[in-house]
Kinemage of the C-alpha trace (Angstrom):
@kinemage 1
@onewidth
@group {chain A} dominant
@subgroup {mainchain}
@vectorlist {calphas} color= white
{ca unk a 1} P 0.000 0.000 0.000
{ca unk a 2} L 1.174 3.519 -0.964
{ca unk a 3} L 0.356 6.539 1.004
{ca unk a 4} L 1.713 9.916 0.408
{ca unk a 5} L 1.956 12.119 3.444
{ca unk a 6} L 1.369 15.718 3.428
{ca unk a 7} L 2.758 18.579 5.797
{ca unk a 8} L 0.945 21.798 6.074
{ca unk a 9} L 4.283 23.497 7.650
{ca unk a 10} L 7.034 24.382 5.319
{ca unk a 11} L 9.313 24.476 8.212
{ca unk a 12} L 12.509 22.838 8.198
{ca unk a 13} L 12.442 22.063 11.849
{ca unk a 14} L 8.055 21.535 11.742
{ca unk a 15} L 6.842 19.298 14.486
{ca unk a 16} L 4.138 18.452 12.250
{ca unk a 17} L 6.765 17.059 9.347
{ca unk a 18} L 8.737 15.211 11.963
{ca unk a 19} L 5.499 13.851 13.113
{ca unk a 20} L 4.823 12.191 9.304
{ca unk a 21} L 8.551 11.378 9.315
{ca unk a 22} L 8.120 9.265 12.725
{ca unk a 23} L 4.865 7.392 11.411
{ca unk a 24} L 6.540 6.555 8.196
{ca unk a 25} L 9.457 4.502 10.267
{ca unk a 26} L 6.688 3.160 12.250
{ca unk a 27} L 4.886 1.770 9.553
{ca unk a 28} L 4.496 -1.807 9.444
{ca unk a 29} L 6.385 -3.009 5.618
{ca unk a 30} L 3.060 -3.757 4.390
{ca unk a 31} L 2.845 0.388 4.087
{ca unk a 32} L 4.989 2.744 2.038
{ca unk a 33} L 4.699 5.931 3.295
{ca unk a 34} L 6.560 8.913 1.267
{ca unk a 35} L 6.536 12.698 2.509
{ca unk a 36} L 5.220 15.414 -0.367
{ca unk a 37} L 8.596 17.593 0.278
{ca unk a 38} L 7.563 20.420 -2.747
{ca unk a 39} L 4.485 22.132 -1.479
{ca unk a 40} L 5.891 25.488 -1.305
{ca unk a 41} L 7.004 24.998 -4.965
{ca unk a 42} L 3.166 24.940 -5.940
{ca unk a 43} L 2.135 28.512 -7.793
{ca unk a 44} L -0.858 30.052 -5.975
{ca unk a 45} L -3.745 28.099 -7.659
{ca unk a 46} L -5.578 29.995 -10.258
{ca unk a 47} L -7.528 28.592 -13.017
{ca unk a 48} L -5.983 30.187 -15.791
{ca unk a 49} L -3.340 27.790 -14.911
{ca unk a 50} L -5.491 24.447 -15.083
{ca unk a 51} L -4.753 23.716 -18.404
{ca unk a 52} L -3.901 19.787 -19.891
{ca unk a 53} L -0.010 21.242 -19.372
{ca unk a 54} L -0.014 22.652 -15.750
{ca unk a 55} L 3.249 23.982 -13.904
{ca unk a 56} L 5.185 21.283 -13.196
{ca unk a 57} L 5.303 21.400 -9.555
{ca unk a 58} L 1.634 20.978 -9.622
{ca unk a 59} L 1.520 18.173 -12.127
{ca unk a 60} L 4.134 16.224 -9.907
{ca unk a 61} L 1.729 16.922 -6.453
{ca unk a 62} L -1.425 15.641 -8.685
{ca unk a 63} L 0.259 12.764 -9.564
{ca unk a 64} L 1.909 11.495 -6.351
{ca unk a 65} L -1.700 12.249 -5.025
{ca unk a 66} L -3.352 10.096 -7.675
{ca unk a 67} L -0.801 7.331 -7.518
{ca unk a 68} L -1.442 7.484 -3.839
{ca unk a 69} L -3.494 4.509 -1.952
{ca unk a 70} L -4.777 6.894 0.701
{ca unk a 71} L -3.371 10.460 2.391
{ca unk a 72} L -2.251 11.109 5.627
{ca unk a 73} L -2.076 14.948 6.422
{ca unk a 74} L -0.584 16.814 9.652
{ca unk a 75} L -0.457 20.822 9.850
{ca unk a 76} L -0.300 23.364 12.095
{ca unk a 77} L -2.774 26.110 12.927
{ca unk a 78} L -1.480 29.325 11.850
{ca unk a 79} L -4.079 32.430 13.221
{ca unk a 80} L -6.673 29.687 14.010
{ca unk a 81} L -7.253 28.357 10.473
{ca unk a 82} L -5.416 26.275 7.453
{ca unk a 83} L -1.940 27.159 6.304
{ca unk a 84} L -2.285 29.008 3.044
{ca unk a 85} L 0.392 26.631 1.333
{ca unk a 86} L -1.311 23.858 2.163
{ca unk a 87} L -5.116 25.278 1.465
{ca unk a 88} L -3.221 26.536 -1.785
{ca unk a 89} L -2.306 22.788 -2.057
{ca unk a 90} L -5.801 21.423 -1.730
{ca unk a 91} L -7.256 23.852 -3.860
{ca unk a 92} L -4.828 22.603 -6.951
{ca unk a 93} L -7.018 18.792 -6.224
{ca unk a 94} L -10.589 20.556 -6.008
{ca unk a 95} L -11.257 20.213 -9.543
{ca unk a 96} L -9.726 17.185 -10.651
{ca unk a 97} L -10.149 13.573 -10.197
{ca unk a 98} L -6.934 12.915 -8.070
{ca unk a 99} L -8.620 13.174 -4.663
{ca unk a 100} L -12.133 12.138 -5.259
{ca unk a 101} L -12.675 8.980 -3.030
{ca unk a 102} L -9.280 9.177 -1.546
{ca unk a 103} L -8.941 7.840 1.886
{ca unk a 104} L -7.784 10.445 4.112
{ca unk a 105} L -6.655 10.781 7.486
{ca unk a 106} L -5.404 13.216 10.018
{ca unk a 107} L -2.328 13.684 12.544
{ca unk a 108} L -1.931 16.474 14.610
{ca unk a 109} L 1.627 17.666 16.462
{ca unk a 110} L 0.313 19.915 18.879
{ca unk a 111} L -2.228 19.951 22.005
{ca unk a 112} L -3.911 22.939 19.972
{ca unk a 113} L -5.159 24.002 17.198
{ca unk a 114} L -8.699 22.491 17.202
{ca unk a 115} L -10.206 25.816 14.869
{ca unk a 116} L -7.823 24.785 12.276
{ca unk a 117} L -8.552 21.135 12.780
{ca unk a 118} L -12.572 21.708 12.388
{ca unk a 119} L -11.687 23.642 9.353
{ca unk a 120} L -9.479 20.885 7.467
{ca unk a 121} L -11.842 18.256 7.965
{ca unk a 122} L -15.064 20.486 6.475
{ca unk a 123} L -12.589 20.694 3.649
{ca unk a 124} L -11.515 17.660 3.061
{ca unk a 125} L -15.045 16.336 3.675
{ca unk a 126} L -15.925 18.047 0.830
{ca unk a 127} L -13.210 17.270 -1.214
{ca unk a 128} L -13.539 13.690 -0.381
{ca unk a 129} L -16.360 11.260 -0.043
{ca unk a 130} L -13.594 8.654 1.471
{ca unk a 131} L -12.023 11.352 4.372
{ca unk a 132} L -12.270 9.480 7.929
{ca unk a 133} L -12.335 11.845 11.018
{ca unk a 134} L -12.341 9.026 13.450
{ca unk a 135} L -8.733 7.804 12.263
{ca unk a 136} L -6.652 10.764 14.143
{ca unk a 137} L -3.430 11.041 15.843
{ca unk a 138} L -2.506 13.665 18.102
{ca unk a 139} L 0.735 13.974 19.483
{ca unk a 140} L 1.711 17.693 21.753
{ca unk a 141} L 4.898 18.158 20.188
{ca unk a 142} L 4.717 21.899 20.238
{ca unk a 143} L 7.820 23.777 21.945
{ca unk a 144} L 10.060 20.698 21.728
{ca unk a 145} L 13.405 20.870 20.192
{ca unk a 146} L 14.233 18.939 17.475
{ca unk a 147} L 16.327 16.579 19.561
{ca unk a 148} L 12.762 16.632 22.068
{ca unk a 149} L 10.477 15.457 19.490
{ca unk a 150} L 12.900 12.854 17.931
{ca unk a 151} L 13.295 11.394 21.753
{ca unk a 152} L 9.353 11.540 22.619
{ca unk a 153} L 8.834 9.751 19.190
{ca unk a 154} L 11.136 7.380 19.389
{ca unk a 155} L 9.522 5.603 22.944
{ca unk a 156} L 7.905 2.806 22.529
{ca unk a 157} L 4.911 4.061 23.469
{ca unk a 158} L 4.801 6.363 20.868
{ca unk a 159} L 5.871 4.179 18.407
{ca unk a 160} L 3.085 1.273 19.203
{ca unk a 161} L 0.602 5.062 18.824
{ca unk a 162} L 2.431 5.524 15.363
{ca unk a 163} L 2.159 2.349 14.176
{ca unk a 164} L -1.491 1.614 15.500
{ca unk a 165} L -2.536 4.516 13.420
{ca unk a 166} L -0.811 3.130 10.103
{ca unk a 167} L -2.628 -0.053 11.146
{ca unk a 168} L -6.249 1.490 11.471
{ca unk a 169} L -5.877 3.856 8.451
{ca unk a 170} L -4.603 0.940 5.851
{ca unk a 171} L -7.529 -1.141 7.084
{ca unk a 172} L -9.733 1.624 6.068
{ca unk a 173} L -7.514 2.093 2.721
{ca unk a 174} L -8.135 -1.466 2.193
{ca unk a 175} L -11.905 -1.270 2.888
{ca unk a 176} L -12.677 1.616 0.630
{ca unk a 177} L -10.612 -0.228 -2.186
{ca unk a 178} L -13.949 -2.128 -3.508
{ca unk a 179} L -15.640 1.168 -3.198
{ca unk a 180} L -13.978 3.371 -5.064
């Protein structure tokens, strides 16, 4: 199973990247998980530029999202809603096929941020039919160093958290397979 994981920070040091980062080595082998690294290469969506030949950046994001089994998404809150790169992001999927019937699922570094969190999952319940916001994984990892985070992810309770999460969200990837 392939599932392409999707940071709404464009930090280098983002709690929510290291977050994705952690679940893919907790990931059983069964699951390939790969991080979306280019999202701040993406233009600002406009639909003069939705043409058969779109920027390049974008046509890349489309198609790791359509060769995708499901998506796993973790971003910050940034003044209580969606961070424009990665609204800018889903707004490059709204009006193609890519992310129609997608499973999708969310992870969460920080004990906050539950504005931004109610706001993501309106969208991608749009966007969507196959979005589940019962499969969710919050971990506080706000205010931690680097060196913090990697320690507090790298318990073994955290990592049985990391990789029960993989677990439930491919058996829901694998369910919605004879839907879609």
């Amino acid at each position: 199973m392939k599932v392409l994981a999707i940071s709404g920070s464009l930090r280098s040091d983002s709690t929510n990247t290291a977050l994705l980062e952690a679940i893919s080595r907790a990931a059983p082998e069964s699951v390939e998980i790969r991080l979306f690294r280019e999202m701040g290469d993406l233009p600002i969506f406009s639909p003069d530029l939705e043409t058969p030949q779109p920027p390049d950046s974008v046509r890349r994001f489309i198609e790791a999202v359509d060769c995708a089994d499901g998506l796993i998404i973790s971003s910050p809150e940034y003044a209580r809603a969606i961070p424009g790169g990665l609204k800018n992001a889903i707004d490059w999927l709204v009006s193609g096929e890519a992310v129609i019937g997608k499973p999708i699922a969310l992870a969460h570094a920080s004990h906050r941020g539950d504005d931004m969190l109610a706001s993501l999952r309106a969208v991608l319940g749009t966007v969507s039919s196959r979005f589940n916001a019962d499969i969710f994984l919050r971990r506080p990892l706000m205010a931690k160093s680097p060196g913090e985070i990697e320690a507090e992810l790298s318990r073994p309770q955290s990592v049985e958290a990391l990789r029960d999460f993989v677990e439930r969200f491919s058996a829901f990837v694998e369910s919605s397979q004879g839907e879609m």
